[in-house]
MILUM-748574 format. One record per residue (C-alpha): residue number from 1; chain; residue in three letters; x negated, y, z negated. Coordinates in nm, 3 decimals, decimal comma, always signed. Each point is the difference from the previous one (the first is absolute). Layout:
residues N
+-----+---+-----+---------+---------+---------+
|   k | c |   r |    east |   north |      up |
+-----+---+-----+---------+---------+---------+
| NUM | A | ala |       X |       Y |       Z |
...
+-----+---+-----+---------+---------+---------+
end
This chain:
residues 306
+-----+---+-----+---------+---------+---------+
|   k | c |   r |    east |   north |      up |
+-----+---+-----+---------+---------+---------+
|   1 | A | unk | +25,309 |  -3,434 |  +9,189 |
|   2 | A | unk |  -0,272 |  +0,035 |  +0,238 |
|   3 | A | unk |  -0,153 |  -0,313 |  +0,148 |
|   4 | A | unk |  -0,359 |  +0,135 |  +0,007 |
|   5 | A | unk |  -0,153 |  +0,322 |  -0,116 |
|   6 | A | unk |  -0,009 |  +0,221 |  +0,345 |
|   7 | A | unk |  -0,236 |  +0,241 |  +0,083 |
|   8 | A | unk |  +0,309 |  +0,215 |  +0,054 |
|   9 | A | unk |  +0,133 |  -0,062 |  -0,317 |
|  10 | A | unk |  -0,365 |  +0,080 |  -0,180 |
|  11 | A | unk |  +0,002 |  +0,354 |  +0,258 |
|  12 | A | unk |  +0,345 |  +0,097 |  -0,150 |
|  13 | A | unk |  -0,106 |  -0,033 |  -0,337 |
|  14 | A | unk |  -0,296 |  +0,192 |  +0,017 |
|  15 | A | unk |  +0,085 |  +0,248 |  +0,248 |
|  16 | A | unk |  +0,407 |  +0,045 |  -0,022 |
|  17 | A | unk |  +0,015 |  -0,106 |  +0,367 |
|  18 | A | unk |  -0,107 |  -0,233 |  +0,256 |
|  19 | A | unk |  -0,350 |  +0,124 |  +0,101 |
|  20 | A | unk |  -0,157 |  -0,094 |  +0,381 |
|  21 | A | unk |  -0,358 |  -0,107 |  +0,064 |
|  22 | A | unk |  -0,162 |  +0,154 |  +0,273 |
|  23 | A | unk |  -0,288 |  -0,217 |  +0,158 |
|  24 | A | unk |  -0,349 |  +0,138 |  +0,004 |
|  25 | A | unk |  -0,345 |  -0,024 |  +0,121 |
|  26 | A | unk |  -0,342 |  +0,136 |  -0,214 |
|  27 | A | unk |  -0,249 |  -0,257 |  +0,109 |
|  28 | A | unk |  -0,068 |  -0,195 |  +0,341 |
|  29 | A | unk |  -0,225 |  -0,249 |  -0,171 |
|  30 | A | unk |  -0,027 |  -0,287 |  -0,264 |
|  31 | A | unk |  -0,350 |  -0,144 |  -0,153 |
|  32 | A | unk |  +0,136 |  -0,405 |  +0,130 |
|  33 | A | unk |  +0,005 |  +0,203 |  +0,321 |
|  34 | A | unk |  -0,315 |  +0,207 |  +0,044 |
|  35 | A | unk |  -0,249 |  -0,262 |  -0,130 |
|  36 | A | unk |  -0,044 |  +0,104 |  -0,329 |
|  37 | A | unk |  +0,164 |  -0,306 |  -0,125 |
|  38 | A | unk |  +0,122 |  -0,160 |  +0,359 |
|  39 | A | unk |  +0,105 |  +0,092 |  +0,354 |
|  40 | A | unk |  +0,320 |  -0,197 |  +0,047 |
|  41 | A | unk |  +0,200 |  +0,157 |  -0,267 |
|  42 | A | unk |  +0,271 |  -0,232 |  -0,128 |
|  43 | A | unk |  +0,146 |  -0,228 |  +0,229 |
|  44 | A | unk |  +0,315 |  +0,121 |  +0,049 |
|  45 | A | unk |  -0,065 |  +0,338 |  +0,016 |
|  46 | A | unk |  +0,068 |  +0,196 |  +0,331 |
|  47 | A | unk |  -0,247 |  +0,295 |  +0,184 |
|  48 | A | unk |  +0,185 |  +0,233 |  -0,208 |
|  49 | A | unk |  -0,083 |  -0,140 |  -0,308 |
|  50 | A | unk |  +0,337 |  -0,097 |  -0,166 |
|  51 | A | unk |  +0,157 |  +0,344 |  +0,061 |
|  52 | A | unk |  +0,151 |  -0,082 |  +0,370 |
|  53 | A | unk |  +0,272 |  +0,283 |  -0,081 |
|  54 | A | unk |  -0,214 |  +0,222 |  -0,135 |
|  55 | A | unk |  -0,124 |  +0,370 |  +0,071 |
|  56 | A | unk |  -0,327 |  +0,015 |  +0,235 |
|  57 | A | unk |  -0,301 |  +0,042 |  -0,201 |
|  58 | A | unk |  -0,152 |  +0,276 |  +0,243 |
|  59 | A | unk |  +0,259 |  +0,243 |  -0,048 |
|  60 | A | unk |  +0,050 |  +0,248 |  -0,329 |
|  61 | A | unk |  +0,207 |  -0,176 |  -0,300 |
|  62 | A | unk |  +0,227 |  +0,326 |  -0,005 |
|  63 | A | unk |  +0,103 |  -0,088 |  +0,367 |
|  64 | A | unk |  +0,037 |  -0,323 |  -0,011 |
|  65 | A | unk |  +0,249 |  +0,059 |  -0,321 |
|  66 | A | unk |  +0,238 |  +0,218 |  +0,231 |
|  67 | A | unk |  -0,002 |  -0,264 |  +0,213 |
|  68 | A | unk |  +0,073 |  -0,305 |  -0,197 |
|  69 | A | unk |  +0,281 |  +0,281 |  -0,131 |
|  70 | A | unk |  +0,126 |  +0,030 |  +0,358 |
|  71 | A | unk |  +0,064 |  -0,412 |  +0,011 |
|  72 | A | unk |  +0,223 |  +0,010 |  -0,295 |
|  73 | A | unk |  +0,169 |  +0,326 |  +0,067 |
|  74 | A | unk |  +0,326 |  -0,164 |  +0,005 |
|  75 | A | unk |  +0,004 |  -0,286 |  -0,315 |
|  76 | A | unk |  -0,055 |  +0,318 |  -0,226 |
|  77 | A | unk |  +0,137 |  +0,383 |  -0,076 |
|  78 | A | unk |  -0,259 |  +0,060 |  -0,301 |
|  79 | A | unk |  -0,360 |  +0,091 |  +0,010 |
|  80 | A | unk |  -0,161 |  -0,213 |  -0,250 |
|  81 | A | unk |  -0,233 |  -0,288 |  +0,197 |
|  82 | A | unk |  -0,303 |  -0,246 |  -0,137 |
|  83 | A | unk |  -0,300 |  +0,076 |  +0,196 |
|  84 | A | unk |  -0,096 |  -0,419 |  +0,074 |
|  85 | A | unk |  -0,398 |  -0,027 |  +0,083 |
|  86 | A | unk |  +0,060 |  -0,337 |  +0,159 |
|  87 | A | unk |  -0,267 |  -0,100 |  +0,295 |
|  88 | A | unk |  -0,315 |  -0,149 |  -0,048 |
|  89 | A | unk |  -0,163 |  +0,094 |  -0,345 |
|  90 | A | unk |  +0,111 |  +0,356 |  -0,137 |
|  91 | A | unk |  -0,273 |  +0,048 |  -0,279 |
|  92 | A | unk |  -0,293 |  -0,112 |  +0,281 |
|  93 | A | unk |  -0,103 |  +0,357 |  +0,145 |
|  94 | A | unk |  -0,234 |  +0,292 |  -0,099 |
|  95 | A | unk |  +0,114 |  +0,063 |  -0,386 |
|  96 | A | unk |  +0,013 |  +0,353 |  +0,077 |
|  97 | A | unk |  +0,208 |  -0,055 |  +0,318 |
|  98 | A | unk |  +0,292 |  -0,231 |  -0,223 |
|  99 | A | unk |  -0,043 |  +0,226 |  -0,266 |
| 100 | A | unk |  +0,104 |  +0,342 |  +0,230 |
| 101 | A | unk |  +0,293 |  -0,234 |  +0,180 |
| 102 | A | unk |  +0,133 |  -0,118 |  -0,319 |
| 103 | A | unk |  +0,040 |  +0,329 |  -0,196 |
| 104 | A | unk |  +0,076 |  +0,170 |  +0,343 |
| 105 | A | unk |  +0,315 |  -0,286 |  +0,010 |
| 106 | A | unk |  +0,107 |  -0,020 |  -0,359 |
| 107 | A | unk |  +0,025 |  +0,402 |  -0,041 |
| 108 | A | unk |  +0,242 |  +0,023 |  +0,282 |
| 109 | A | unk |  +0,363 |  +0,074 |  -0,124 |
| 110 | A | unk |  +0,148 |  -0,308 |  +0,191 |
| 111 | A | unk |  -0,197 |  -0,235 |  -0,110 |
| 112 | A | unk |  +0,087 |  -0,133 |  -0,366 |
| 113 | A | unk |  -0,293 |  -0,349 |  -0,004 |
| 114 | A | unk |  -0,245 |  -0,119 |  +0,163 |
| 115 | A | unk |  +0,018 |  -0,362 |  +0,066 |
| 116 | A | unk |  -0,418 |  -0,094 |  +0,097 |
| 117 | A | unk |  -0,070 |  -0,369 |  +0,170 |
| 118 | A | unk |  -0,338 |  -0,084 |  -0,045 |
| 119 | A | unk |  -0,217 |  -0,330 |  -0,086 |
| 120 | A | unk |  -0,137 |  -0,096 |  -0,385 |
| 121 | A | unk |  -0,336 |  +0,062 |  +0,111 |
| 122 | A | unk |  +0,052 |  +0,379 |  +0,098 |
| 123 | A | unk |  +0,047 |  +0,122 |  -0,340 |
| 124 | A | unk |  -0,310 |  +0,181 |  -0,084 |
| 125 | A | unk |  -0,016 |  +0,210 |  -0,285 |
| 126 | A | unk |  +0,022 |  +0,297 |  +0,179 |
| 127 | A | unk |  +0,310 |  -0,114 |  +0,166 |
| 128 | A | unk |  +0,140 |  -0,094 |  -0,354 |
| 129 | A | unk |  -0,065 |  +0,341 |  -0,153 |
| 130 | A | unk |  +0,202 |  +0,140 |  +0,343 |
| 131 | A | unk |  +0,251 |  -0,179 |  -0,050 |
| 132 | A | unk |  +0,046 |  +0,046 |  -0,372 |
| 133 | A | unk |  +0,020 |  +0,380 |  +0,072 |
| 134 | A | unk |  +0,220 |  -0,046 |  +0,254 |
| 135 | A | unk |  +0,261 |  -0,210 |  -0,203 |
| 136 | A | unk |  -0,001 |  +0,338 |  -0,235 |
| 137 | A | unk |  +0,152 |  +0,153 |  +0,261 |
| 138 | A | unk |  +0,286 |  -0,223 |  +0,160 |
| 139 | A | unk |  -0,002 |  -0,384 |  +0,020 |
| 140 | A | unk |  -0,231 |  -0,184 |  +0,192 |
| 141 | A | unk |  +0,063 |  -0,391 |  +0,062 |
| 142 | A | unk |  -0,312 |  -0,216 |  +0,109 |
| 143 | A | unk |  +0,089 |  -0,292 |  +0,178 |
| 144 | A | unk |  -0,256 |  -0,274 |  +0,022 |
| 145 | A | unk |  +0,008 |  -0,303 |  +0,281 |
| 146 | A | unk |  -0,062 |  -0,318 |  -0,201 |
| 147 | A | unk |  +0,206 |  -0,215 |  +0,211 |
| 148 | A | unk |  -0,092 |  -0,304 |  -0,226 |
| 149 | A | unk |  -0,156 |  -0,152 |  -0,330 |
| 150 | A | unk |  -0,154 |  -0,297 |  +0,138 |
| 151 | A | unk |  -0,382 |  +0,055 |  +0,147 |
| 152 | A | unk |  +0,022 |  -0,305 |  +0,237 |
| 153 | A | unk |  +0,291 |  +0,208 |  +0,178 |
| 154 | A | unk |  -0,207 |  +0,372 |  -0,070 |
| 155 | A | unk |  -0,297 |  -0,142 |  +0,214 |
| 156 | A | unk |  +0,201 |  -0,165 |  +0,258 |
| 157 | A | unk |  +0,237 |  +0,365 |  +0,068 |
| 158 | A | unk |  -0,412 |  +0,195 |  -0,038 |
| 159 | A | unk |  +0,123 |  +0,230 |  -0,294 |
| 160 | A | unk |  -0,283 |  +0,027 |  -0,088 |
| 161 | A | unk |  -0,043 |  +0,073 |  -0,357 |
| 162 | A | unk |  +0,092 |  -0,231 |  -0,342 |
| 163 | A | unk |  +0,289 |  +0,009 |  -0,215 |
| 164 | A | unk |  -0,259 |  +0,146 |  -0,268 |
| 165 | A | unk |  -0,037 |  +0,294 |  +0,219 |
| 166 | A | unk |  +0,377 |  +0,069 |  -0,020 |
| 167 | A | unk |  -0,021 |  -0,077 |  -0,358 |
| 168 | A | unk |  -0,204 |  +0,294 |  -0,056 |
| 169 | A | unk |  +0,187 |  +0,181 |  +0,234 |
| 170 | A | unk |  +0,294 |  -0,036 |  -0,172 |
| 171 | A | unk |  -0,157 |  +0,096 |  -0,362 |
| 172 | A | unk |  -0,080 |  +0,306 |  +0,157 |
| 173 | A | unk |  +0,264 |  +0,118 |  +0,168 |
| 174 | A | unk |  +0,245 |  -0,100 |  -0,352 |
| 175 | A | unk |  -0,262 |  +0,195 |  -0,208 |
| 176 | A | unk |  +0,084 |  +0,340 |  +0,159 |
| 177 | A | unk |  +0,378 |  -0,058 |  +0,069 |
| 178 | A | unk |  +0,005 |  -0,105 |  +0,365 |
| 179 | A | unk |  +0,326 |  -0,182 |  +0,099 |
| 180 | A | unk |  -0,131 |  -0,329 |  +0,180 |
| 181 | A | unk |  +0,164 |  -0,160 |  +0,301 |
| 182 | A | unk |  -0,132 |  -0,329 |  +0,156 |
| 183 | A | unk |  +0,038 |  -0,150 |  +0,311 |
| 184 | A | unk |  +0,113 |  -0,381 |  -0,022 |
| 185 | A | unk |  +0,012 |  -0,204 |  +0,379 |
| 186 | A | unk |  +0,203 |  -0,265 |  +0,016 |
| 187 | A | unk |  -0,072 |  -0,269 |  +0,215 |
| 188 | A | unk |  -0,377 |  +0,024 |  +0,048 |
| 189 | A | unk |  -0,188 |  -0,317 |  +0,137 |
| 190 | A | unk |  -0,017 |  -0,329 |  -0,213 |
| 191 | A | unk |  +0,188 |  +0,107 |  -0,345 |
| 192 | A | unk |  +0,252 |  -0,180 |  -0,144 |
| 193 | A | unk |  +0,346 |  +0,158 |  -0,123 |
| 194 | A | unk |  -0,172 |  -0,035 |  -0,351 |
| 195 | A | unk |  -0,330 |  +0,166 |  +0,099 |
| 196 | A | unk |  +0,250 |  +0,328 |  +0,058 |
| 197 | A | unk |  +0,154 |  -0,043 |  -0,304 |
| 198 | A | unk |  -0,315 |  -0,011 |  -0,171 |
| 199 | A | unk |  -0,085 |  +0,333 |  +0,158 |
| 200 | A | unk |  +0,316 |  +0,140 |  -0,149 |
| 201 | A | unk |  -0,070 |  -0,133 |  -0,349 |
| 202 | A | unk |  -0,325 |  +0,143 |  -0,004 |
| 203 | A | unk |  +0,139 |  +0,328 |  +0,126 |
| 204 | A | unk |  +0,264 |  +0,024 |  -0,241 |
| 205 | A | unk |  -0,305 |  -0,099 |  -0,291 |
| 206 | A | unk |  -0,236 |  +0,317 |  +0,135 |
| 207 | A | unk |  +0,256 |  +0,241 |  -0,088 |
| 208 | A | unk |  +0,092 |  +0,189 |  +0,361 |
| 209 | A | unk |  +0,234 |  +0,216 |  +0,068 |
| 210 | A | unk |  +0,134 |  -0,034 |  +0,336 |
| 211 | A | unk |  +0,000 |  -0,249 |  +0,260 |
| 212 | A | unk |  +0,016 |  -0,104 |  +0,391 |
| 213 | A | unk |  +0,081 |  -0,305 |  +0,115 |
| 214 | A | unk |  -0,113 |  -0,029 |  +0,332 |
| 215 | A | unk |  +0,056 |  -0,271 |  +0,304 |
| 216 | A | unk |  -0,308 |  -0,153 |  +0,164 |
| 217 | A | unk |  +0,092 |  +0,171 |  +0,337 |
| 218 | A | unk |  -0,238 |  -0,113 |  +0,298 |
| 219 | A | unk |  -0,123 |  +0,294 |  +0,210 |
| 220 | A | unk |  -0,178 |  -0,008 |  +0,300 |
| 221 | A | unk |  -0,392 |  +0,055 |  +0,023 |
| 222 | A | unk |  -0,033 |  -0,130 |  -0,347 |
| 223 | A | unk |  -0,190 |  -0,324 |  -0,092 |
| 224 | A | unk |  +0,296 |  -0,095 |  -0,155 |
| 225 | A | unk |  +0,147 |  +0,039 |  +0,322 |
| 226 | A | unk |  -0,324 |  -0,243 |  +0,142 |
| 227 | A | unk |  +0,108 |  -0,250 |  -0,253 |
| 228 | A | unk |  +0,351 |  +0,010 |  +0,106 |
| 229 | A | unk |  -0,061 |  -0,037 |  +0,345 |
| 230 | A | unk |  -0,238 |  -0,348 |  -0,111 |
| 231 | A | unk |  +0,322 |  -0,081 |  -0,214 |
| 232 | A | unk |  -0,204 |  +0,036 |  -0,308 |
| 233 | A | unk |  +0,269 |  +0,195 |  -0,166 |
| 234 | A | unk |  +0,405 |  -0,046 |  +0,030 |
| 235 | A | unk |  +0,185 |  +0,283 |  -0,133 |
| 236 | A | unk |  +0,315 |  -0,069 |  -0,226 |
| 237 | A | unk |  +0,351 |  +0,029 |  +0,165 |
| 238 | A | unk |  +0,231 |  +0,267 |  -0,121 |
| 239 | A | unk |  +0,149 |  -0,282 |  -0,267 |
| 240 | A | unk |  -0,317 |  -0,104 |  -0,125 |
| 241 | A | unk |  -0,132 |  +0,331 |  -0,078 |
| 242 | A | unk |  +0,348 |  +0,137 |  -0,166 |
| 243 | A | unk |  -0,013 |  -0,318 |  -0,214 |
| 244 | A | unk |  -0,331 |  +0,045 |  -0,116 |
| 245 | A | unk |  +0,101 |  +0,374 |  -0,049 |
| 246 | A | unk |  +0,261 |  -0,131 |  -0,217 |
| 247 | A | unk |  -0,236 |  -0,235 |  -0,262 |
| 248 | A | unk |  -0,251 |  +0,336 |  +0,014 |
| 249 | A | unk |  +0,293 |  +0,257 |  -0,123 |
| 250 | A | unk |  +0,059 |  -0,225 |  -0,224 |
| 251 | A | unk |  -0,283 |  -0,049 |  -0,158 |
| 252 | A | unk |  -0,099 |  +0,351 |  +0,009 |
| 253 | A | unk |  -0,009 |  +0,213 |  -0,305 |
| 254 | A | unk |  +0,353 |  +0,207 |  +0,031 |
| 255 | A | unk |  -0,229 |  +0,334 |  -0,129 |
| 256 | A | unk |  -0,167 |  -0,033 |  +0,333 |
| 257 | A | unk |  +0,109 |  +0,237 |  +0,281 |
| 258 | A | unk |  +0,056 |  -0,189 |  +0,353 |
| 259 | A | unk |  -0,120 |  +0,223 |  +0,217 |
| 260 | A | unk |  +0,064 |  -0,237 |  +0,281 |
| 261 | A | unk |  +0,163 |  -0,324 |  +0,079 |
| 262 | A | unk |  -0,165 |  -0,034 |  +0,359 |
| 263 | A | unk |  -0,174 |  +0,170 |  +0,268 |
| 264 | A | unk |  +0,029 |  +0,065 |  +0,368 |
| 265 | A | unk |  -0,340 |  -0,011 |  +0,238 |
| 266 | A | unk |  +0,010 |  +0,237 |  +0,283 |
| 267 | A | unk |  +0,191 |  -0,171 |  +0,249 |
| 268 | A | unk |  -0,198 |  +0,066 |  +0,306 |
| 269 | A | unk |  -0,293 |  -0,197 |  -0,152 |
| 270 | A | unk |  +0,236 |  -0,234 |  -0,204 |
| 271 | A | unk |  -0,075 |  -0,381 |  +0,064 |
| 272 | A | unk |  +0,158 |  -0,184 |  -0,242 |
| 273 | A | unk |  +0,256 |  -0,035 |  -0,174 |
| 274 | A | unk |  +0,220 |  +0,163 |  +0,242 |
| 275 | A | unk |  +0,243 |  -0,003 |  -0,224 |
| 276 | A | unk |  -0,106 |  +0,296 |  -0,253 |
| 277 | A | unk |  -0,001 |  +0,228 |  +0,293 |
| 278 | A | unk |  +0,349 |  +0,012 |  -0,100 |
| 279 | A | unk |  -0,029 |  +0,186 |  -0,372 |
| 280 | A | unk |  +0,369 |  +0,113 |  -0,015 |
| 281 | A | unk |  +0,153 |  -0,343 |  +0,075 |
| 282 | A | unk |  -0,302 |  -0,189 |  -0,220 |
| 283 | A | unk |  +0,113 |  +0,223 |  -0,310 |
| 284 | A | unk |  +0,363 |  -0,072 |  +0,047 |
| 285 | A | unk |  -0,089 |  -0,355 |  -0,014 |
| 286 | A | unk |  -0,237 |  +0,022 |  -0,316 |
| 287 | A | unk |  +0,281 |  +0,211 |  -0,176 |
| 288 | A | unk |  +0,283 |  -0,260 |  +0,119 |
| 289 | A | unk |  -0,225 |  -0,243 |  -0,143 |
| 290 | A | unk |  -0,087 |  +0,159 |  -0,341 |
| 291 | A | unk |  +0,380 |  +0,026 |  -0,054 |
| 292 | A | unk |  +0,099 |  -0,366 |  +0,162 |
| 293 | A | unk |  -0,272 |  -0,141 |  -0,189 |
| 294 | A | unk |  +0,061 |  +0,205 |  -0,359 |
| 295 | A | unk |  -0,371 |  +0,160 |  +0,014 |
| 296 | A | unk |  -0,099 |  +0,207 |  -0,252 |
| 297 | A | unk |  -0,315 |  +0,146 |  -0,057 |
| 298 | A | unk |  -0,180 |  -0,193 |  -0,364 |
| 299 | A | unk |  +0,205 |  -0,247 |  +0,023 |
| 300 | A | unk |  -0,263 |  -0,246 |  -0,035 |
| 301 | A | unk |  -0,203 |  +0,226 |  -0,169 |
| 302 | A | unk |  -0,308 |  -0,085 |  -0,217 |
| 303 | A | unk |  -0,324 |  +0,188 |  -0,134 |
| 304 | A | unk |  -0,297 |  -0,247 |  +0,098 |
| 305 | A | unk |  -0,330 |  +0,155 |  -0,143 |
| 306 | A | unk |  -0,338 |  -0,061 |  +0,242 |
+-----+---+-----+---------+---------+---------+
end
């Protein structure tokens, strides 16, 4: 029996085989970036707009897919990849722009889904109604950065919208079929082991379909990285986060797909914890611990309506 319900294992099923993401870039901006909402983006978010590994914005989709190809050239023999829109905020660009990259990426014969990371507050309609013609084509995942449930935390990280906004975002994205990922950090300044827990309760309640679980990482040049350095903000040691991990999995629907247990800043502007820069030896040591510890994902399982 599986501990936790992989993103491999979800690939596998729906594909036949285990299916590679390459990393992508459509957009170079975000409105908590260019003053539409705010300048500083979120706090923890580095000059590349949470997509470190990603292709460069400035140069055509099509090349940076052979690229991102070339990186994994050896952990695969088949032809089948997810084209990932990960940096900054992929549905914030000239709609006619997204709309020629998109069907230009999703008609390609190597590409089977498109897997778009954007914010709650960049779903227009027009965007909706792309996407929605898109999905009739092959899959298409939207994956939206909440982070948290609790406002006190939202204004203190600058995400800059409400958890009605992602509400609504949600509704939307269900009503035409869109398979939902969210982003969940662990760790973030001032909540308690229970304010995360809530955040998973509420996430299993709104009725998502995948999800990441993501280390507060401290990268350089961020003013999370300011706060650091004032020792407004301790990140968790490798035991404290994997233990938290734990009561999350736990709690966590088992229909939900973990799309990640962790995550790994770019190490040349990595501050803290040093520790993740390590992602091979940190998922050993989750994995030892899920099966020292008996984890299994639901185990504590309970619907909690909102």
């Amino acid at each position: 029996m599986a501990r936790y319900y992989s993103l491999n294992q979800y690939l596998k099923e729906k594909f036949g085989e285990k299916i590679y993401k390459l990393s992508l870039s459509c957009s170079n901006s975000c409105p908590n970036r260019d003053g539409k909402i705010s300048t500083g983006g979120c706090i923890f978010c580095s000059s590349g707009g949470s997509g470190d590994f990603a292709g460069d914005f400035s140069v055509p989709v099509d090349e940076q897919i052979e690229k991102a190809k070339l990186l994994i050239r050896n952990k695969t023999k088949n032809n089948k990849y997810i084209a990932y829109f990960q940096s900054f905020t992929s549905t914030y660009a000239p709609f006619e722009k997204l709309k020629e990259i998109f069907y230009n990426t999703i008609n390609r014969d190597d590409i089977v889904a498109l897997s778009i990371a954007t914010r709650p507050d960049c779903l227009d309609e027009n965007i909706i109604d792309l996407l929605n013609d898109l999905n009739k084509i092959k899959p298409v995942w939207v994956e939206l950065g909440l982070q948290t449930i609790h406002e006190k935390t939202a204004i203190l990280i600058n995400r800059g919208y409400g958890l009605d906004c992602f509400e609504q975002a949600v509704k939307k994205l269900k009503n035409i079929n869109i398979e939902i990922i969210v982003h969940i950090i662990i760790g973030l300044p001032n909540e308690t082991v229970n304010d995360m827990l809530e955040t998973i309760r509420y996430i299993n309640f709104i009725g998502i379909n995948g999800i990441k679980l993501q280390l507060l990482h401290i990268l350089k040049n961020t003013a999370l990285y300011d706060m650091y350095l004032k020792n407004n903000v301790k990140p968790l040691e490798m035991n404290e986060y994997i233990n938290i991990l734990i009561k999350c999995i736990e709690e966590l629907s088992p229909n939900i797909v973990i799309h990640r247990l962790t995550g790994d800043g770019d190490k040349k502007i990595l501050a803290a914890p040093l520790w993740s820069g390590n992602k091979k030896q940190v998922l050993n040591t989750i994995n030892k611990s899920f099966e020292i510890n008996n984890v299994y994902q639901g185990k504590n399982y309970r619907l909690i309506k909102y």
